[in-house]
C-alpha positions, 0 to 999 in steps of 0.5 A: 705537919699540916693538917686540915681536920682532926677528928676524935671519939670520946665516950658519953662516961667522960663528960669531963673529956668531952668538956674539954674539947669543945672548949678547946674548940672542937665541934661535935657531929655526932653520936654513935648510940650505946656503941660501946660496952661500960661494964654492965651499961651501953655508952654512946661514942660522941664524935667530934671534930675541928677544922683548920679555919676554926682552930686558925680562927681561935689562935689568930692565924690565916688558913694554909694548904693541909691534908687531913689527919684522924686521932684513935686511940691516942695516935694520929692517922692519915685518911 
């Protein structure tokens, strides 16, 4: 599977998530604010995203021809 872009939601309650996929190398673009409900709080939804050159870059690759693919609730969607 080739894919240009992959694109992610992680709540603002799991820092420790977000943490991780910018350390993975994920870029964040934006922030949906008190979009969802956590418990009796609002929370934002942290939107972030990676490109093929950035991860191509971190493990050492050229760039190649992809689509782009959307992650949701743990499953990839093509856009």
């Amino acid at each position: 599977m080739h894919l240009h872009r992959l694109e992610l939601d992680v709540y603002s309650f799991n820092p420790r998530a977000e943490k991780v996929y910018l350390k993975a190398g994920f870029k964040r673009e934006g922030v949906l604010r008190d979009a969802v409900m956590d418990g009796d709080k609002y929370a934002d939804d942290i939107l972030m995203s990676i490109l093929e050159d950035e991860w191509k870059m971190i493990k050492g690759r050229e760039p190649e021809k992809t689509s782009t693919w959307r992650l949701n609730d743990e499953r990839l969607y093509p856009k």
